[in-house]
KOLSE-394468 format. One line per field, with one value per residue: x, y, z of N, C-alpha, C in turn. Coordinates in Angstrom, 1 decimal. Layout:
REM residues N
n_c1 <- [X; ...] .
n_c2 <- [Y; ...] .
n_c3 <- [Z; ...] .
ca_c1 <- [X; ...] .
ca_c2 <- [Y; ...] .
ca_c3 <- [Z; ...] .
c_c1 <- [X; ...] .
c_c2 <- [Y; ...] .
c_c3 <- [Z; ...] .
This chain:
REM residues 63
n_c1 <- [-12.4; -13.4; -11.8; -12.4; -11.9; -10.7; -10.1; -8.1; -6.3; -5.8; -4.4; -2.6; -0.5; 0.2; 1.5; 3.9; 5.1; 6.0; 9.0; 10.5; 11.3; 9.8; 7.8; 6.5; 5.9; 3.8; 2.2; 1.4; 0.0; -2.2; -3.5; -3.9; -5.7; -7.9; -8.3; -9.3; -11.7; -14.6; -13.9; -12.9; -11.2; -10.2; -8.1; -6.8; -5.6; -4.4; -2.4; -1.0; 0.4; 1.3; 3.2; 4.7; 6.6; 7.2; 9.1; 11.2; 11.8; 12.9; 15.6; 16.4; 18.4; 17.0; 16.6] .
n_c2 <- [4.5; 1.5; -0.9; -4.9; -7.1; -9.5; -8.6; -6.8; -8.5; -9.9; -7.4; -7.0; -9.5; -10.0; -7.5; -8.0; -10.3; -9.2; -8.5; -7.5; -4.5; -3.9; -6.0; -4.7; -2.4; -3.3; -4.7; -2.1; -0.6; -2.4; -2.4; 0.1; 0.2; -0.5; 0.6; 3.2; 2.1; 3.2; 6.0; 8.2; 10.7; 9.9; 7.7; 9.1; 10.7; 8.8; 7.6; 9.9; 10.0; 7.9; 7.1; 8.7; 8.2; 5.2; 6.6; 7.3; 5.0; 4.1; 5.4; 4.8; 2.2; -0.1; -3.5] .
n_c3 <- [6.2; 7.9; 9.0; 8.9; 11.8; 10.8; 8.0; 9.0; 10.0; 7.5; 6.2; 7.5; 7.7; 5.3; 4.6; 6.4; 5.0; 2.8; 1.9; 0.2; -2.0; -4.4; -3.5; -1.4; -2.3; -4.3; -2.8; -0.7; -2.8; -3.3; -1.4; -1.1; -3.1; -1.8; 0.3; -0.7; -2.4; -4.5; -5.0; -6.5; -6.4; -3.6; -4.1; -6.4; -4.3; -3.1; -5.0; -5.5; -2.9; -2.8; -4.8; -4.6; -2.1; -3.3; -5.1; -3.4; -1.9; -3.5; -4.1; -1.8; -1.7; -1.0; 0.1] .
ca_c1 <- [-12.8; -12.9; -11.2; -12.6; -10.8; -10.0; -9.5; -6.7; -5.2; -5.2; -3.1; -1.0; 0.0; 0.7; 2.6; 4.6; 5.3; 6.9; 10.6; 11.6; 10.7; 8.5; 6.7; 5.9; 5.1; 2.5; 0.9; 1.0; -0.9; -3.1; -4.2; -4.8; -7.2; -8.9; -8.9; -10.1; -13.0; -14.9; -14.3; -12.0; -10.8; -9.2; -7.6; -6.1; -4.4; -3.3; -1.3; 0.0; 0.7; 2.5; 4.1; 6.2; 7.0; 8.0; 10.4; 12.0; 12.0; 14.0; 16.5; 17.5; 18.9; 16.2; 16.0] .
ca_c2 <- [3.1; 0.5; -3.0; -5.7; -7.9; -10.4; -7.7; -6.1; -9.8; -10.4; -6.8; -7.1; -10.8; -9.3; -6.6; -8.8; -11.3; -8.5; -8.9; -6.2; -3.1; -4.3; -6.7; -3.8; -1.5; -4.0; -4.8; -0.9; -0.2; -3.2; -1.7; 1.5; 0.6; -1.1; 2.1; 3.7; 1.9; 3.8; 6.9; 8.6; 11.8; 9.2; 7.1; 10.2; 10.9; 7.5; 8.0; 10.8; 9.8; 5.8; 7.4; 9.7; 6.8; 4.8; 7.2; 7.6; 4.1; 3.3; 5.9; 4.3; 1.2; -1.0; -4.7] .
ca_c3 <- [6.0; 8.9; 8.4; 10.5; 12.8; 9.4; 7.0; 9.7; 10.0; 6.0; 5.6; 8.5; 7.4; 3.7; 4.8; 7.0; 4.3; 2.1; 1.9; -0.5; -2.4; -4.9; -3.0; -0.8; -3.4; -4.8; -1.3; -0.5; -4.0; -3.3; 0.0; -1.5; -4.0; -1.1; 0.9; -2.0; -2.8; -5.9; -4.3; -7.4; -5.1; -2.7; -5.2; -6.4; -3.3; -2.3; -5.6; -5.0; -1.9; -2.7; -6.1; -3.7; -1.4; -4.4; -5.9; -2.1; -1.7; -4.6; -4.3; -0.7; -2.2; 0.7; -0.2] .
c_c1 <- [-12.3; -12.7; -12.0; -11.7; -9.7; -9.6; -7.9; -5.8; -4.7; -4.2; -2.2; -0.2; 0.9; 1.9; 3.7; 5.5; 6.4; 8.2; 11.4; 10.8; 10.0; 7.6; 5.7; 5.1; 3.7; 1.6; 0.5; -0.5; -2.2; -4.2; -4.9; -6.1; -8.3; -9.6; -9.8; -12.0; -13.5; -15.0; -12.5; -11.2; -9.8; -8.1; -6.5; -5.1; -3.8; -2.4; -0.6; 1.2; 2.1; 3.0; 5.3; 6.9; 8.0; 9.3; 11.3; 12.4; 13.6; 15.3; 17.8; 18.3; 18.1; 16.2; 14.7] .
c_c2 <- [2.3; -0.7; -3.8; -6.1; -8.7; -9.7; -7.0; -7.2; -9.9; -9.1; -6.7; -8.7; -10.5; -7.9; -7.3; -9.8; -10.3; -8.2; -7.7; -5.4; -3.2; -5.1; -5.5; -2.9; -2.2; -4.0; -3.2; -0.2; -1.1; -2.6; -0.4; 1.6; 0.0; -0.4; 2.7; 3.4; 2.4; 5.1; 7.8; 9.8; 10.9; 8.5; 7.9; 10.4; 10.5; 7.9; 8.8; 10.6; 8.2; 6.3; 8.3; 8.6; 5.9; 5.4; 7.1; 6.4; 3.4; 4.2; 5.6; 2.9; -0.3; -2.2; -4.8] .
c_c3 <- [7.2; 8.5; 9.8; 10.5; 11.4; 8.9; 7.7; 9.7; 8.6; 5.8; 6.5; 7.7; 5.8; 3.7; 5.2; 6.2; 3.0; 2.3; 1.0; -1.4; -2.9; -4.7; -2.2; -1.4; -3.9; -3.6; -0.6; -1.7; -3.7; -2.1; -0.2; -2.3; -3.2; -0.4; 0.1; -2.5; -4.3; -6.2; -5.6; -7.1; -4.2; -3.0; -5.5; -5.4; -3.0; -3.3; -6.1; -3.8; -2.0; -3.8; -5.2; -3.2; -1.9; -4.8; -4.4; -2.2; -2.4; -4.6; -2.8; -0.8; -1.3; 0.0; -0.6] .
């Protein structure tokens, strides 16, 4: 999937704005189901993929 110019400004801006682990987690998740689209295979992976992440995340004590 290609982002345009906007769509690259609104998730950089959103990532940027995320300050600690669950903000991140939400804006990661959010992102993914955007990647995603209605595409239920990709979906799948992203959470596979941000569920690992998650557990990692939280086990390094990160703001």
């Amino acid at each position: 999937m290609a982002f345009s110019p906007g769509q690259l400004d609104y998730w950089n801006k959103r990532l940027e704005a995320a300050r600690t682990n669950p903000d991140r987690a939400r804006t990661m998740w959010d992102l993914a189901r955007t990647i995603a689209g209605r595409d239920d295979a990709v979906w799948a992976d992203l959470v596979r993929l941000l569920g690992t992440w998650t557990e990692q995340q939280q086990g390094q004590g990160k703001p």
